[in-house]
C-alpha positions as CSV (number, residue, x, y, z in Angstrom):
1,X,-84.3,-98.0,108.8
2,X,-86.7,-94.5,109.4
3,X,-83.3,-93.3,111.1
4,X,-81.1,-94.2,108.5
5,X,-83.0,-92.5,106.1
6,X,-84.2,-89.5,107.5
7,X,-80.3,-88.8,108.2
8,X,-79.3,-89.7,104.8
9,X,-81.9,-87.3,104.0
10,X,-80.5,-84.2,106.2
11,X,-77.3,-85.0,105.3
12,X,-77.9,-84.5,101.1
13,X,-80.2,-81.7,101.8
14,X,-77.1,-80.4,103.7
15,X,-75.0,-81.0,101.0
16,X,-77.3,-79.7,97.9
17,X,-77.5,-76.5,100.4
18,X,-74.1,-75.9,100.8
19,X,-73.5,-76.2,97.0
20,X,-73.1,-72.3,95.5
21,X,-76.0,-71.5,94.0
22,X,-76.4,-71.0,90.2
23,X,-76.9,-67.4,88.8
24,X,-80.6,-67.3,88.0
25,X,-80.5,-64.0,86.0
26,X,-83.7,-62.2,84.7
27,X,-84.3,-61.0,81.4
28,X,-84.5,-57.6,82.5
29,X,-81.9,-57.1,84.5
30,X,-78.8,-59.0,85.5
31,X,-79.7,-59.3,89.3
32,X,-80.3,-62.9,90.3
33,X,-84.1,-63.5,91.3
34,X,-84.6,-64.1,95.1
35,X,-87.1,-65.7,96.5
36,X,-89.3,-65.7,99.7
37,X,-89.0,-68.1,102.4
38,X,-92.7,-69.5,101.9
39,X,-91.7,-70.0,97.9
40,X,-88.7,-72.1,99.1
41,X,-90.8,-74.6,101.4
42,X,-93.9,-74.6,99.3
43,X,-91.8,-75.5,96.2
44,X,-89.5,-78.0,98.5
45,X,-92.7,-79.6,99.4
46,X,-94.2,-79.9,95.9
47,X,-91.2,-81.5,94.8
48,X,-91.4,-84.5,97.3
49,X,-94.8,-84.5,96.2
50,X,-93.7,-84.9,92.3
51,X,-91.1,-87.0,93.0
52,X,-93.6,-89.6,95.3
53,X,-96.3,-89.2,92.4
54,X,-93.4,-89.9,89.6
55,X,-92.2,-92.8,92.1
56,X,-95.9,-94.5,92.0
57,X,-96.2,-93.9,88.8
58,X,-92.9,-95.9,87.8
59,X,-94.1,-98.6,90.3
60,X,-97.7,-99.2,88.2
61,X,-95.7,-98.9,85.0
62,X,-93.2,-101.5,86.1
63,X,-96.2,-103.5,88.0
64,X,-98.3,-103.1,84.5
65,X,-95.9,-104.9,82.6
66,X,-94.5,-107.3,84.7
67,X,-98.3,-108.5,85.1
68,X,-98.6,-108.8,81.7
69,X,-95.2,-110.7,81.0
70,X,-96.6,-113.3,83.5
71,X,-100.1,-113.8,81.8
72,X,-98.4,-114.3,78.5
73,X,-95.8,-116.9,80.6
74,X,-92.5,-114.8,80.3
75,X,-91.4,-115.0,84.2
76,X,-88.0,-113.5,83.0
77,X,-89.4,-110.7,81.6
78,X,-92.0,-110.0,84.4
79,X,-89.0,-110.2,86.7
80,X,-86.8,-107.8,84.4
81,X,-89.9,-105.5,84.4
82,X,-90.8,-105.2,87.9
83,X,-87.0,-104.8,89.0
84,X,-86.8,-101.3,86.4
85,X,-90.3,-100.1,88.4
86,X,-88.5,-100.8,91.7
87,X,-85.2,-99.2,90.5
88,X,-87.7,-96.5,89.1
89,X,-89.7,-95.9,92.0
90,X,-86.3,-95.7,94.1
91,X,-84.7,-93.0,92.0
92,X,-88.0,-90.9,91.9
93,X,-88.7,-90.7,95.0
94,X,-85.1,-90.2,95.9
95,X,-84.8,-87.2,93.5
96,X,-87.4,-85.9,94.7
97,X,-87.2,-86.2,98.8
98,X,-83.3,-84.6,98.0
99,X,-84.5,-81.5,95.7
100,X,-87.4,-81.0,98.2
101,X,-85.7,-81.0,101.5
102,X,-82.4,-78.5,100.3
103,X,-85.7,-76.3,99.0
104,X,-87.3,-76.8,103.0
105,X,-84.1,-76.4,104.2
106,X,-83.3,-73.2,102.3
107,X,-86.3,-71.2,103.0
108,X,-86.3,-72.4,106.6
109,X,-82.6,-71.1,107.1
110,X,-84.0,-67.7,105.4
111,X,-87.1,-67.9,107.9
112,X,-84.7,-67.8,110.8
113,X,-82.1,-65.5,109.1
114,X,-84.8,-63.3,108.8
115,X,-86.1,-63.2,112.7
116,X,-82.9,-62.5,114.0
């Protein structure tokens, strides 16, 4: 399962890498900014970390309600409640592990580009 998705990982971050990059222009100028390779892993990092605080706090929301659907004896509801916190969860933390591993990936493909 850790296999699975740590490949699934590489592989999207792989993909989302070799996508061309958007034109992000300044206002001054109409050079496109470039970053460092410590911007690129300390940004990929705080995204997994938004996307694993986003993903927690979709399962407490979905937990939340679900809990209350049962104390007020609506089991369907509950259910339908903490299946959208799973689904949620999933998505979040999915998001996030993807935009934050092409972001690790990136700056550590400039780290090395730049030793050599």
């Amino acid at each position: 399962m850790k296999r699975a998705f740590l490949s699934a990982t590489i592989c999207l971050a792989g993909i989302a890498y070799a996508q061309e990059p958007v034109s992000t222009e300044t206002s001054r100028s109409s050079q496109p900014v470039h970053t460092s390779a410590k911007h690129d892993l300390g940004t990929g990092a705080g995204d997994i970390g938004k996307g694993a605080a986003k993903g927690a706090g979709s399962a407490a929301k979905g937990t939340g309600k679900a809990a209350v659907d049962l104390v007020t004896l609506h089991p369907i509801n509950a259910a339908t409640d903490l299946g959208k916190g799973a689904v949620g969860t999933g998505k979040n933390v999915g998001v996030g592990t993807a935009k934050g591993s092409a972001k690790i990936l990136r700056g550590t493909g400039k780290a090395i580009k730049h030793l050599f």
